[in-house]
C-alpha positions as CSV (number, residue, x, y, z in Angstrom):
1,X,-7.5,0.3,15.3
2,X,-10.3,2.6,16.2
3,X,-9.4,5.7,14.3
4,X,-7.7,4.4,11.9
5,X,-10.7,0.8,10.4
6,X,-13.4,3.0,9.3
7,X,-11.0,5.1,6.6
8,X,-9.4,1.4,5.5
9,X,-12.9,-0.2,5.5
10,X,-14.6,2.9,3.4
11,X,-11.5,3.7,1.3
12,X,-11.8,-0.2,0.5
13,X,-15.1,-0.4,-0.6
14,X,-14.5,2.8,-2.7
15,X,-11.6,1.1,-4.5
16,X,-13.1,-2.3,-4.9
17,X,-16.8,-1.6,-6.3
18,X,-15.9,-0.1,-9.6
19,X,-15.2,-3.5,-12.1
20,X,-11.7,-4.2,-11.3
21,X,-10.4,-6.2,-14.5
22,X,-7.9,-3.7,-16.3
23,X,-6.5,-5.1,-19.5
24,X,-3.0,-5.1,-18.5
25,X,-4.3,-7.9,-16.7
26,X,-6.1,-9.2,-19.5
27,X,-9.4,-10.1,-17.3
28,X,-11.7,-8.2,-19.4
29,X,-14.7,-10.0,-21.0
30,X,-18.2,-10.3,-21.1
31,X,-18.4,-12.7,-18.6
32,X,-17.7,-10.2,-15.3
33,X,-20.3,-7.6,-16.0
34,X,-21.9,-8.0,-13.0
35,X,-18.8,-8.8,-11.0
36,X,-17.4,-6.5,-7.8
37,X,-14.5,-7.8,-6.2
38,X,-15.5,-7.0,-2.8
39,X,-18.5,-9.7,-2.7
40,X,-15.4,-12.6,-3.0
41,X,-13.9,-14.0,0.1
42,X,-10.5,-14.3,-1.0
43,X,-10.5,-10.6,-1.7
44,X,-10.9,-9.6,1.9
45,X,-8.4,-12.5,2.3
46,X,-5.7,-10.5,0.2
47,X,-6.7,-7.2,2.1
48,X,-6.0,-8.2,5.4
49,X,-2.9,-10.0,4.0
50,X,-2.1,-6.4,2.1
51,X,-2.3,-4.6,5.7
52,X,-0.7,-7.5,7.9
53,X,2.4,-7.3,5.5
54,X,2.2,-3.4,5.6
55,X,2.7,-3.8,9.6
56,X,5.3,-6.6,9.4
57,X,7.6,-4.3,7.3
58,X,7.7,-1.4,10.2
59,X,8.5,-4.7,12.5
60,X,10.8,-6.4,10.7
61,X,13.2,-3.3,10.1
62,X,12.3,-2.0,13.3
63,X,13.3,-4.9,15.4
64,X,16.9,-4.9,13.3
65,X,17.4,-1.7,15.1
66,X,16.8,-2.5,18.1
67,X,13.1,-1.3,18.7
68,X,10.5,-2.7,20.5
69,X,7.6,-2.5,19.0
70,X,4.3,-1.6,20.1
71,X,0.9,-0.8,19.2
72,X,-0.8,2.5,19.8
73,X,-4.1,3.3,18.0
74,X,-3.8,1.0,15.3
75,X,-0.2,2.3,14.7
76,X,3.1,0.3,15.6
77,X,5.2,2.3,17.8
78,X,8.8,1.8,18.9
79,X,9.2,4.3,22.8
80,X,11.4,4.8,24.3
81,X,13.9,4.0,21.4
82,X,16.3,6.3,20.6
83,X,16.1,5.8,15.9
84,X,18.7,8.1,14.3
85,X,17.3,10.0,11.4
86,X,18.1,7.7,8.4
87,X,17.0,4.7,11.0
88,X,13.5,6.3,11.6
89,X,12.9,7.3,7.5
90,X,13.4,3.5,7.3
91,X,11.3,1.9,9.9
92,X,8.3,4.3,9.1
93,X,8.3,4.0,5.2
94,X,9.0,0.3,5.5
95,X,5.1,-0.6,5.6
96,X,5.0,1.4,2.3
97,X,7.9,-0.5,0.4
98,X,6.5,-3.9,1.7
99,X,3.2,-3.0,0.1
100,X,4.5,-1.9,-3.3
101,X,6.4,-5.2,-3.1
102,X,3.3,-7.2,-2.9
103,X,1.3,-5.0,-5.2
104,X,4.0,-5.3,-7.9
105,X,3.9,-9.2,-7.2
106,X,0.0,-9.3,-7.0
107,X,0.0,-7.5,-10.5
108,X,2.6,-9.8,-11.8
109,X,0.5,-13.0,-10.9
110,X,-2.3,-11.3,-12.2
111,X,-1.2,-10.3,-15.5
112,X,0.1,-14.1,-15.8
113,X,-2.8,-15.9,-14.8
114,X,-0.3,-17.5,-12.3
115,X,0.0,-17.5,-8.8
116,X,-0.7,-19.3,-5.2
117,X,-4.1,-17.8,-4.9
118,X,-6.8,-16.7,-6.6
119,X,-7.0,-13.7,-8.4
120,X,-9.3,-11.7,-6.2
121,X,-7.1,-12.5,-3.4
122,X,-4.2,-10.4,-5.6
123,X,-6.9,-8.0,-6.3
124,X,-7.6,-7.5,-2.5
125,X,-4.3,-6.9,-1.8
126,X,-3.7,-4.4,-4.3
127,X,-6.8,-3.0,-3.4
128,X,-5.4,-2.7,0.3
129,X,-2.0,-0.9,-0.9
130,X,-4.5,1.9,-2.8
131,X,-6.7,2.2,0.3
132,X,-3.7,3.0,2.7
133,X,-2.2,5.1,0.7
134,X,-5.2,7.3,-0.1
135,X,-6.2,7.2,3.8
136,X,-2.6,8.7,4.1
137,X,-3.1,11.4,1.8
138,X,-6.5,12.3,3.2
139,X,-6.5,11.6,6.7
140,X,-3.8,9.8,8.5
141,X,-0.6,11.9,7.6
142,X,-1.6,14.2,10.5
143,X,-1.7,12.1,13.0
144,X,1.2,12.0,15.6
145,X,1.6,7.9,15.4
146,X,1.4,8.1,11.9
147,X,4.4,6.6,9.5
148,X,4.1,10.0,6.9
149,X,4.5,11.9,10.0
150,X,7.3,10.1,11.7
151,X,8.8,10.4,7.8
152,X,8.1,13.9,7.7
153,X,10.1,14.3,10.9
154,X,12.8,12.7,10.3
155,X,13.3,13.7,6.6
156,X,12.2,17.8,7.1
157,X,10.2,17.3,4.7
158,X,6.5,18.1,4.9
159,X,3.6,15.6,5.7
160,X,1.6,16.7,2.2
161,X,4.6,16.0,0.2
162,X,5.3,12.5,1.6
163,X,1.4,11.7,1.6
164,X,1.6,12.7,-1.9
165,X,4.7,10.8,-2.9
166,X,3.0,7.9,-1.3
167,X,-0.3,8.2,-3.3
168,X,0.9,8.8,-6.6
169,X,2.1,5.1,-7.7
170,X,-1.0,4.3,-6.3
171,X,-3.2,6.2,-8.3
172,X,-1.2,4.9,-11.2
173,X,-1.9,1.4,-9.9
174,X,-5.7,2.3,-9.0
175,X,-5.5,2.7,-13.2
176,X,-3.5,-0.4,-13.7
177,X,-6.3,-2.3,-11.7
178,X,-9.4,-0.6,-13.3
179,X,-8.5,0.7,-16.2
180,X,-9.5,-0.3,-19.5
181,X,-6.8,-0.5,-22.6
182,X,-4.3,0.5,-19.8
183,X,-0.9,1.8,-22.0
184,X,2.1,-0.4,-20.8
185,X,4.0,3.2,-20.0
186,X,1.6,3.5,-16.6
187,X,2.7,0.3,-15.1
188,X,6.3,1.8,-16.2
189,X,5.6,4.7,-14.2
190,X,4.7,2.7,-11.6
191,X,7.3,1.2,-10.7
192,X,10.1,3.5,-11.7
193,X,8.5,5.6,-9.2
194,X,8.7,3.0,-6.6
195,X,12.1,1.7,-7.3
196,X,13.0,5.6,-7.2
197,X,11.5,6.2,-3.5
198,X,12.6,3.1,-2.0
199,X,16.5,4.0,-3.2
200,X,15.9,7.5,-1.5
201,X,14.8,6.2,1.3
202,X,18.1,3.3,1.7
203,X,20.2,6.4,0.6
204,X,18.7,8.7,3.2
């Protein structure tokens, strides 16, 4: 995890210590002026749980075909496996589709006042999904162990473009979180685009 902590750790602080109560949440009040999300246990609670999920998705779909997985640098890694094309675009996009999945369930319990766990844990682990995916776009797509650039091989299409496809729903959701008088089109957006990527990658 040596290359690859710092960007999570800064991009995390970045995206937690603005005031994180959007009002599609309906958490704004006077109450949390002097609130940042970061200084509550559970949130780094629902970060590590954002990036452990992350990882089990490129497990989980890579063990049902037949890898072995491994980890190198902080990435998981399947040698001397022998993916297909449309076998590889799934295994490395899988830790994105797990994270929308918990984002999209994290905002849900949110926006209910309902859930298992507190809301800064659903805060950390949104705030986990936006910090991978902006580490992707800046940093990590270039890297040879990375999932944009096993994507990227297997799909022809270029690192930037997946890194951006990637960051995109998470911008919108880094407005969802944030934002203040949040329209309900964004969270629309949202999702459409993530229902839209994960069909093109099970279609691939």
């Amino acid at each position: 995890m040596k290359k690859i902590a710092p960007y999570l750790f800064y991009a995390l602080l970045f995206v937690s210590s603005p005031h994180v109560w959007a009002s599609e949440i309906g958490l704004h009040d006077g109450t949390h002026t002097d609130y940042q999300a970061w200084q509550n246990i559970d949130f780094w609670a629902g970060a590590v749980s954002g990036l452990l999920l992350h990882e089990l998705g490129h497990v989980v779909i890579g063990m049902t075909y037949g890898g072995k997985p491994q980890l190198n640098q902080g990435s998981i890694v399947y040698p001397n496996n022998a993916f297909s094309r449309k076998a590889s675009m799934r295994v490395s996009s899988a830790g994105f589709q797990a994270q929308w999945l918990l984002s999209e369930l994290s905002f849900s319990a949110l926006k209910k006042h309902d859930g298992m766990f507190s809301s800064a844990y659903y805060q950390g682990a949104i705030a986990m999904h936006l910090a991978i995916s902006t580490v992707y776009l800046i940093r990590l797509k270039d890297m040879p162990t990375s999932d944009i650039y096993a994507a990227s091989k297997a799909s022809n299409i270029s690192r930037e473009q997946l890194a951006w496809a990637v960051f995109l729903p998470a911008a919108l959701d880094a407005y969802r979180l944030m934002g203040q008088d949040v329209p309900d089109w964004v969270s629309h957006l949202s999702v459409g685009i993530k229902l839209a990527e994960v069909g093109y990658i099970w279609q691939f």
